[in-house]
C-alpha positions as a Markdown table, in Angstrom:
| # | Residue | x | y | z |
|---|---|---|---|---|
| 1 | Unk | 8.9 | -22.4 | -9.0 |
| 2 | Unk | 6.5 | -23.2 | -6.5 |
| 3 | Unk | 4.3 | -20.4 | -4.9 |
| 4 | Unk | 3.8 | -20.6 | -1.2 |
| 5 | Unk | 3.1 | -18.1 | 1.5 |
| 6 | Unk | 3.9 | -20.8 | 3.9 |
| 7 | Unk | 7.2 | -19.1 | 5.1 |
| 8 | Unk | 4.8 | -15.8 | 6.1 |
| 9 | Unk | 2.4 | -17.7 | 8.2 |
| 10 | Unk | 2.6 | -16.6 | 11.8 |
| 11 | Unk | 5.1 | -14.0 | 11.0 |
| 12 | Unk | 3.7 | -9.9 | 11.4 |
| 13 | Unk | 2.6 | -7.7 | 8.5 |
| 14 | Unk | 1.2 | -4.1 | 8.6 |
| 15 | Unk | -1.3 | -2.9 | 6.2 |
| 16 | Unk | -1.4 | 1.1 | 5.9 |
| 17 | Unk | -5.1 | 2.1 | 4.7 |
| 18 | Unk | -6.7 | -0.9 | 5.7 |
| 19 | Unk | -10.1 | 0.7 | 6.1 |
| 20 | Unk | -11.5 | -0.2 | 3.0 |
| 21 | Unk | -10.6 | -0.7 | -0.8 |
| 22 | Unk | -7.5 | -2.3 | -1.6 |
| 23 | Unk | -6.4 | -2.2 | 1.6 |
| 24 | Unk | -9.2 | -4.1 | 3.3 |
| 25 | Unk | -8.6 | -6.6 | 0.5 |
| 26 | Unk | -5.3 | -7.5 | 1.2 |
| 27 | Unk | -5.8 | -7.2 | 5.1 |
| 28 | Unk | -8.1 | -9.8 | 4.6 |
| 29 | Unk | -6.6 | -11.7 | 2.1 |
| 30 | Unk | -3.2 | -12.2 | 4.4 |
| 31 | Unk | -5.4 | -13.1 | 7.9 |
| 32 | Unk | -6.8 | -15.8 | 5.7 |
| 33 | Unk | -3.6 | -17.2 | 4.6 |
| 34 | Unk | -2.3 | -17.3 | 8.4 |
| 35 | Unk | -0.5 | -13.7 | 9.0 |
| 36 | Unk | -0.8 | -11.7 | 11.6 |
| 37 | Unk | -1.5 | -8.0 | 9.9 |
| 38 | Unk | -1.5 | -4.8 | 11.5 |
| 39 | Unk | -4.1 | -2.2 | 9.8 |
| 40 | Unk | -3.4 | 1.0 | 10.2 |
| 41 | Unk | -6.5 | 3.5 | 9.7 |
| 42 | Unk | -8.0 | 6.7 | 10.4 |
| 43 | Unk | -11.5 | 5.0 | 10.4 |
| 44 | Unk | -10.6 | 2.6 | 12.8 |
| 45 | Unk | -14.4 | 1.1 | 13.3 |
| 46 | Unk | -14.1 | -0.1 | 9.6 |
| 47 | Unk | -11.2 | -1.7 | 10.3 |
| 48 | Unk | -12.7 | -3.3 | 13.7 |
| 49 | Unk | -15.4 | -4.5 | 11.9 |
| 50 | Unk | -13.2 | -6.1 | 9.4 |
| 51 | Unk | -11.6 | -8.1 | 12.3 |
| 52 | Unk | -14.8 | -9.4 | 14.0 |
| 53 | Unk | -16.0 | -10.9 | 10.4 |
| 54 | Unk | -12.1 | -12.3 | 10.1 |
| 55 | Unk | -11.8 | -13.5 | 13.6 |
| 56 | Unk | -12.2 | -17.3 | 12.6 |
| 57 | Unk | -9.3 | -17.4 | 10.0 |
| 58 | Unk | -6.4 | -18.8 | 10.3 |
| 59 | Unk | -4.3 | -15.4 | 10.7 |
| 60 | Unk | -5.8 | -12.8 | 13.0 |
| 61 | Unk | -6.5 | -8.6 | 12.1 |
| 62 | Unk | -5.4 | -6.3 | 14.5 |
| 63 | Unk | -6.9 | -2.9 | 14.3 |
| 64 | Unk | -4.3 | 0.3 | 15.3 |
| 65 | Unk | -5.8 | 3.8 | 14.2 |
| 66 | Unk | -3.2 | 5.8 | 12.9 |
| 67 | Unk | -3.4 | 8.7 | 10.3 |
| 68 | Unk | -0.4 | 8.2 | 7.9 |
| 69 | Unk | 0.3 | 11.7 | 7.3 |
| 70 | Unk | 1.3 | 12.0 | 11.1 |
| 71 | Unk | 4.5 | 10.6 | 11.9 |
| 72 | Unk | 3.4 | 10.3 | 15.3 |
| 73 | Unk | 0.9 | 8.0 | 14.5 |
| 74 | Unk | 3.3 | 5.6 | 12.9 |
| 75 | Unk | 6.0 | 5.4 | 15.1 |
| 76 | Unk | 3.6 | 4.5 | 18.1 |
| 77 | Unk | 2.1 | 2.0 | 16.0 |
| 78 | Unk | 5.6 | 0.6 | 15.2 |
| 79 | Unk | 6.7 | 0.7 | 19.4 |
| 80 | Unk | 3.4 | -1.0 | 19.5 |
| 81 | Unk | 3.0 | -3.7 | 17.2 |
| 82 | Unk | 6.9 | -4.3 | 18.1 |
| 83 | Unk | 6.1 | -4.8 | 21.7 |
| 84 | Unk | 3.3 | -6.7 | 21.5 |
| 85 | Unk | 3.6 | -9.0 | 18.3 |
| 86 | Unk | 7.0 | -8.9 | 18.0 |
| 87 | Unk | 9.2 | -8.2 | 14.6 |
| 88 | Unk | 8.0 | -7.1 | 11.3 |
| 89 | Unk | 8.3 | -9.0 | 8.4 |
| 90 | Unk | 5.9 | -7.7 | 5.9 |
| 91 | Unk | 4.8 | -3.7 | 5.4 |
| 92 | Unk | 2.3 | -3.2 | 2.3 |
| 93 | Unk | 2.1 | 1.1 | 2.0 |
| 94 | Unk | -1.2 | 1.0 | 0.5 |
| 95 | Unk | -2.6 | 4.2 | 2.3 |
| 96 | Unk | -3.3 | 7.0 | -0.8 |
| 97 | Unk | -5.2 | 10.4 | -1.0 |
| 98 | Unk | -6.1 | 12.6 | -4.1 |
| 99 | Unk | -7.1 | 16.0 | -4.4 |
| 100 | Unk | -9.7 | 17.7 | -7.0 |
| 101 | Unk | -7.0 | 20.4 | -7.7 |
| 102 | Unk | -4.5 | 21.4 | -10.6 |
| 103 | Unk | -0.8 | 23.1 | -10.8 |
| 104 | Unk | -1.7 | 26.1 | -12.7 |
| 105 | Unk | -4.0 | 27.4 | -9.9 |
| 106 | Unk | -4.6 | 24.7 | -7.4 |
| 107 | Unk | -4.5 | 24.6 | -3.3 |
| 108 | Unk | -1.3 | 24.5 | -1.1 |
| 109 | Unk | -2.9 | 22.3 | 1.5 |
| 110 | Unk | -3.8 | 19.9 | -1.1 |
| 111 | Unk | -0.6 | 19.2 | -2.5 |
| 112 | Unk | 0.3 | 18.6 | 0.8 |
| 113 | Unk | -1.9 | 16.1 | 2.0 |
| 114 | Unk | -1.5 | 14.4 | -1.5 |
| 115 | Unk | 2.5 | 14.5 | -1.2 |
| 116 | Unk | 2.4 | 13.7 | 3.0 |
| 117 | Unk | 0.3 | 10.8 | 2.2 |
| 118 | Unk | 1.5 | 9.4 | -1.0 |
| 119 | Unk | 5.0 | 10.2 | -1.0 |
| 120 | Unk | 6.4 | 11.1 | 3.1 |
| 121 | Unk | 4.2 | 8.6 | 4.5 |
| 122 | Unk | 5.1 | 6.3 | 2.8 |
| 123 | Unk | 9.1 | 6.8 | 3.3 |
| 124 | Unk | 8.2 | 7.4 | 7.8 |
| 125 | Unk | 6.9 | 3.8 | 7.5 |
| 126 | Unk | 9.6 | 2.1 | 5.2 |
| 127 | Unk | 12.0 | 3.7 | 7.3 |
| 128 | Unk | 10.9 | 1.9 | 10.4 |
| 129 | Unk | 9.9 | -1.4 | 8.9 |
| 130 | Unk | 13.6 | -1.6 | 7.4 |
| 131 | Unk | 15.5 | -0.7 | 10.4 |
| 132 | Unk | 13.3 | -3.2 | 12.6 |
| 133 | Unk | 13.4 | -6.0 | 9.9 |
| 134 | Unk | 17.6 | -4.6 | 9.6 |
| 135 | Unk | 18.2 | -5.4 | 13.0 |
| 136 | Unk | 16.3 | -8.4 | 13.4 |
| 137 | Unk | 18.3 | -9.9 | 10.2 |
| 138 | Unk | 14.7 | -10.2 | 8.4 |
| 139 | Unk | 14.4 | -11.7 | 4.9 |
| 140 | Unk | 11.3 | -8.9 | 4.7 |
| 141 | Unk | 9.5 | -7.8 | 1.9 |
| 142 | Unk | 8.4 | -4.0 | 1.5 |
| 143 | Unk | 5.1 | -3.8 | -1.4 |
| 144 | Unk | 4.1 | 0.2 | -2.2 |
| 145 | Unk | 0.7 | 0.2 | -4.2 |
| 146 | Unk | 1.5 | 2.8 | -6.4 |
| 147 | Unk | -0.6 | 3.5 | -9.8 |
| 148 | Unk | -0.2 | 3.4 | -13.7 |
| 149 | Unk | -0.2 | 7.3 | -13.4 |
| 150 | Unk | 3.0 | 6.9 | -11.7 |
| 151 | Unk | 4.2 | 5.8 | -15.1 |
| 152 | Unk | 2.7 | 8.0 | -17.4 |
| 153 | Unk | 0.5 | 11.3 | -17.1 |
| 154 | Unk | -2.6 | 10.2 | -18.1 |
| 155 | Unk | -4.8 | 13.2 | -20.3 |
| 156 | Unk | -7.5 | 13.2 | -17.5 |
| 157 | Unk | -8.5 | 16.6 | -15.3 |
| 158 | Unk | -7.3 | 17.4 | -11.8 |
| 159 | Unk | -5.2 | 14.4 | -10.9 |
| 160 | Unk | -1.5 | 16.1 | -11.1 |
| 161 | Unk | 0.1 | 16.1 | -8.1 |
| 162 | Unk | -1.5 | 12.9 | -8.0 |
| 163 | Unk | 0.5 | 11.4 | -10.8 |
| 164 | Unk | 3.3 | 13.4 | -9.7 |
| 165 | Unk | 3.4 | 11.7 | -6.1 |
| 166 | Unk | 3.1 | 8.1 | -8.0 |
| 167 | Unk | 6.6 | 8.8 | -10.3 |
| 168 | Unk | 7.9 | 9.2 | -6.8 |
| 169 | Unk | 6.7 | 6.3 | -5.3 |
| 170 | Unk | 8.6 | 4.0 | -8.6 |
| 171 | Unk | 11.5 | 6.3 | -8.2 |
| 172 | Unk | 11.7 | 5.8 | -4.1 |
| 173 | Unk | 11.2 | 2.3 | -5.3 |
| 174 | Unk | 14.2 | 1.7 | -7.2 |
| 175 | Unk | 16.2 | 4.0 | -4.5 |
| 176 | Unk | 15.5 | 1.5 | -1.8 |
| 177 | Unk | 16.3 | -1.4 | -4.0 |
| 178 | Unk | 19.9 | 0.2 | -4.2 |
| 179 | Unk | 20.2 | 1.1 | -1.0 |
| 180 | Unk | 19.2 | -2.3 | 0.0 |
| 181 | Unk | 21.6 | -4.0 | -2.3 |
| 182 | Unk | 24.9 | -1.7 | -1.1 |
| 183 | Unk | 23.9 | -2.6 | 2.7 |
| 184 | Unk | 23.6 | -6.4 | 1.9 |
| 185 | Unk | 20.2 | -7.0 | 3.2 |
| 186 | Unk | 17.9 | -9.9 | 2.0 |
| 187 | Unk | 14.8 | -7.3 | 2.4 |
| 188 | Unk | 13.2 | -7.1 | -0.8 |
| 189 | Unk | 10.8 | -4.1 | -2.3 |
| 190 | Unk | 8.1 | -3.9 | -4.9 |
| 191 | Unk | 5.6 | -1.8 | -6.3 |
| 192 | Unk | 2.2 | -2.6 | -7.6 |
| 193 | Unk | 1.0 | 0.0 | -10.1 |
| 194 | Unk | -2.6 | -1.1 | -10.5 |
| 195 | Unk | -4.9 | 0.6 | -13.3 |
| 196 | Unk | -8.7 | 1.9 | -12.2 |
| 197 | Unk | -9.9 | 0.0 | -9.2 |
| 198 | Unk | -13.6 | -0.1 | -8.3 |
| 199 | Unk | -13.2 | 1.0 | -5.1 |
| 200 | Unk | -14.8 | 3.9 | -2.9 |
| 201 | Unk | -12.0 | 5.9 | -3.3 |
| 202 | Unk | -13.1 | 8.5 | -5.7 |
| 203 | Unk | -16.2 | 9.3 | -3.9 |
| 204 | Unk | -14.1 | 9.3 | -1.1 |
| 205 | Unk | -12.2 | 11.9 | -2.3 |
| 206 | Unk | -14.8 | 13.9 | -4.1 |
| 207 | Unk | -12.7 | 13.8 | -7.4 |
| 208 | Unk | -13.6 | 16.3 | -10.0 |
| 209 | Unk | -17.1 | 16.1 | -12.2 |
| 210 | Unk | -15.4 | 14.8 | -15.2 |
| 211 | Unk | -12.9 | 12.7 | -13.7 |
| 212 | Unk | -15.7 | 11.1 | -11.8 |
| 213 | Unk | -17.8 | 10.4 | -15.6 |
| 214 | Unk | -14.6 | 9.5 | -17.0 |
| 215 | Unk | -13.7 | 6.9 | -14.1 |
| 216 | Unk | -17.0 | 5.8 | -13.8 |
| 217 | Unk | -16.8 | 4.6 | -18.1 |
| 218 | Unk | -14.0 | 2.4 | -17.7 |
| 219 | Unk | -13.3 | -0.8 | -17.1 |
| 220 | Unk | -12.3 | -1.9 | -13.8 |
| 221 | Unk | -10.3 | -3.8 | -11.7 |
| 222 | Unk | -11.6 | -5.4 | -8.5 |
| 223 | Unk | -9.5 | -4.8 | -5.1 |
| 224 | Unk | -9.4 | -8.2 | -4.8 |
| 225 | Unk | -7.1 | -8.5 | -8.0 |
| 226 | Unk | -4.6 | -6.3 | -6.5 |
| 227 | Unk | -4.7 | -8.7 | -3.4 |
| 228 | Unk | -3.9 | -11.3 | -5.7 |
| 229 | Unk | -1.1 | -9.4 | -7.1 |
| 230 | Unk | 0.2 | -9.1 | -3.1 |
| 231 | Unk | 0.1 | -13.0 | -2.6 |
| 232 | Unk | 1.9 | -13.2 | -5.7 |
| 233 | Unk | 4.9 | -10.8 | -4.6 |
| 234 | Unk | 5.0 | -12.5 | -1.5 |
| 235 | Unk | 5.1 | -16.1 | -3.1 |
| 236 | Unk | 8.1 | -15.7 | -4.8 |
| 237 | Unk | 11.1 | -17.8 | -3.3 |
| 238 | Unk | 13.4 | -15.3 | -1.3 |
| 239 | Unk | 16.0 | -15.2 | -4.2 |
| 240 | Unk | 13.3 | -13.6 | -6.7 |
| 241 | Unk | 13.0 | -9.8 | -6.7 |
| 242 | Unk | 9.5 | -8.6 | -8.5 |
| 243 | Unk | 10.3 | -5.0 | -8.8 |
| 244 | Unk | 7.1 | -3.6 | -10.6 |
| 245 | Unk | 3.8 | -5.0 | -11.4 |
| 246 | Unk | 1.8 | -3.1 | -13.7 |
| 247 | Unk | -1.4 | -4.0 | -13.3 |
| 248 | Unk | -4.6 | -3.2 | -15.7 |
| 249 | Unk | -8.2 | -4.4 | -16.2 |
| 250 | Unk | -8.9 | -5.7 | -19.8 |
| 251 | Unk | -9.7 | -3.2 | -22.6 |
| 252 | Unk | -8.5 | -0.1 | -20.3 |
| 253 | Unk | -7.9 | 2.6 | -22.9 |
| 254 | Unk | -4.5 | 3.9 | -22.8 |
């Protein structure tokens, strides 16, 4: 089996969360192997920045602010990227919040960001991306960067509705990989459940005191590995279906 991204070069991918972390990874990571990605962002000036340094590589970075909890947002950046780069063969749903709240007495609104992010976000923009890919007769490929708490709940404080959201991410997974196979598509779909990343995402989102020491002890994986992992999904001839990576820096404890 030979790995290639050859067959993506030129073609359109949209990267939700591409501000920084992961998702600024793989942004940059795709431009450099010749795609043309679509970041989507609330903090659009990171993402503009990102372009500038990325604006001699063989792909190019287009910037589009859009806040993924706003469904809004993403159907104008659909109308747009589809009027002015033309169809979609690539969507990576990489945008992801957490909250410093629990079940037993937590906040409303902080469930819902978490499950509008994580979870209904996610679903707006695999909607579009399958009926444009659908109706273009695109050999697409769908990646949602879920988390190893989406397979088992980790004894660590305040992430619940966190894990929670992630289980739904591997089960919406496997849903669309049914749905996909009974409408006779050649779209394919993945997750990538990656272990701690050293990313700003827990100061980001102020995560609880302990959770924060606790983070902070482990070992770690760099966002570049999960860009890797991204390449890798998207190397894969057109009849291979990676379904799940699970992703983990060496010695994480379990």
């Amino acid at each position: 089996m030979v790995l290639s991204l050859e067959r993506w070069v030129g073609k359109v991918a949209i990267v939700t969360g591409a501000s920084s972390g992961c998702g600024a990874a793989i942004a940059e990571r795709l431009v450099v192997e010749g795609l043309k990605v679509v970041g989507l962002a609330r903090r659009i000036e990171k993402v503009e920045a990102l372009a500038k340094r990325l604006s001699n590589k063989r792909g190019t970075l287009y910037p589009f602010k859009a806040d993924i909890t706003k469904e809004e947002d993403i159907l104008a950046a659909f109308a747009w990227i589809k009027e002015n780069l033309g169809v979609i063969h690539v969507l990576i749903n990489n945008a992801g919040t957490s909250k410093n709240t629990t079940l037993s007495d937590g906040d409303t609104e902080m469930w819902r960001q978490i499950l509008e992010t994580n979870v209904l976000g996610l679903s707006v923009a695999t909607r579009e991306a399958v009926k444009d890919m659908t109706n273009n007769s695109v050999a697409g490929q769908i990646i949602h960067i879920s988390s190893v708490l989406g397979h088992y709940v980790a004894h660590v404080p305040k992430v619940n509705m966190y894990s929670a959201s992630k289980f739904a991410v591997r089960a919406l997974t496997e849903t669309l990989r049914q749905e996909l196979l009974t409408s006779g598509t050649k779209i394919r779909v993945c997750s990538i459940s990656p272990g701690p990343v050293d990313t700003e995402f827990i100061k980001t989102e102020k995560a609880a005191e302990e959770f924060t020491k606790l983070f902070d002890a482990m070992p770690k994986l760099e966002a570049e590995d999960v860009a890797d992992a991204v390449v890798y999904v998207l190397s894969t001839p057109s009849h291979v279906q990676v379904q799940d990576i699970f992703l983990r820096p060496l010695g994480e404890p379990v």
